[in-house]
C-alpha positions as CSV (number, residue, x, y, z in Angstrom):
1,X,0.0,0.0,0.0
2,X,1.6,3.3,-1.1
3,X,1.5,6.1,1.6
4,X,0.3,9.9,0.1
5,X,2.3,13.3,1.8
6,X,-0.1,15.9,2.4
7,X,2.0,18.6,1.3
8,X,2.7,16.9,-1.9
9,X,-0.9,15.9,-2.5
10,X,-1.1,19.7,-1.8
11,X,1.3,20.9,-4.5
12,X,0.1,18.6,-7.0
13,X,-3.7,19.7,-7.0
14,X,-2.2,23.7,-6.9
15,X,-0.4,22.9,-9.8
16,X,-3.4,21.0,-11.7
17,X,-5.7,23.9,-10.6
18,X,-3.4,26.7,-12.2
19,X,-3.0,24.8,-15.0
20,X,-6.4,24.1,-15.4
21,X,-7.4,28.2,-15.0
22,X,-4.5,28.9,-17.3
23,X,-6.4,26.7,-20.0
24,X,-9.9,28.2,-19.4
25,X,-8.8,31.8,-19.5
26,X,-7.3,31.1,-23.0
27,X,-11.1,30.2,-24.0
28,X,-12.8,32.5,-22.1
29,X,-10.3,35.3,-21.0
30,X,-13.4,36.8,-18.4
31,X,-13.0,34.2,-16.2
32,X,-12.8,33.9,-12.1
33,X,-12.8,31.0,-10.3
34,X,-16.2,30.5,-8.5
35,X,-18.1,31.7,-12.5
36,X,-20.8,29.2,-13.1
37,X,-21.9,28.0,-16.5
38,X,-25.6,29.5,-16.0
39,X,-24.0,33.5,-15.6
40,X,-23.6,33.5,-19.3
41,X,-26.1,34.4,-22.1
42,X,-27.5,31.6,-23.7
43,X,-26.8,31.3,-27.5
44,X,-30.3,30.9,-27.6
45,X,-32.3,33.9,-27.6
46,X,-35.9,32.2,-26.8
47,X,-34.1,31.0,-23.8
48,X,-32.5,34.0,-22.6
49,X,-35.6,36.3,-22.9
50,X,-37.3,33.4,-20.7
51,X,-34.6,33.5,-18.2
52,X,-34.7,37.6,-18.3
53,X,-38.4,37.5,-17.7
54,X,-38.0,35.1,-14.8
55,X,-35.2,37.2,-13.2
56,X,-37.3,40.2,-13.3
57,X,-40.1,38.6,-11.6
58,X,-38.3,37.0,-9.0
59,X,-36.4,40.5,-8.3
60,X,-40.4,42.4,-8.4
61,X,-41.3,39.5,-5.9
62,X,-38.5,40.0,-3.3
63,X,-38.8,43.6,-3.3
């Protein structure tokens, strides 16, 4: 059975992790860690003007 350091598990998922966001931002050069795949616009524009006109009622509902 092979026995894992911490500290290099550590360094290895930092280093995945940057080299992952370095990928991204060369796609999508707006992105932050945390950005979820629904903040967008959709491509299509049925779907967006649905998801706008939800929105807006939600926000007239809380306030």
């Amino acid at each position: 059975m092979k026995i894992y350091n911490l500290k290099d598990l550590d360094k290895q998922n930092n280093r995945r992790k940057d080299i992952a966001i370095k990928a991204v931002k060369k796609v999508d050069p707006d992105f932050y860690r945390g950005k979820r795949k629904f903040d967008i616009p959709r491509k299509t524009e049925g779907k967006q003007k649905i998801l706008d006109r939800l929105e807006r009622e939600e926000n007239e509902l809380l306030h």
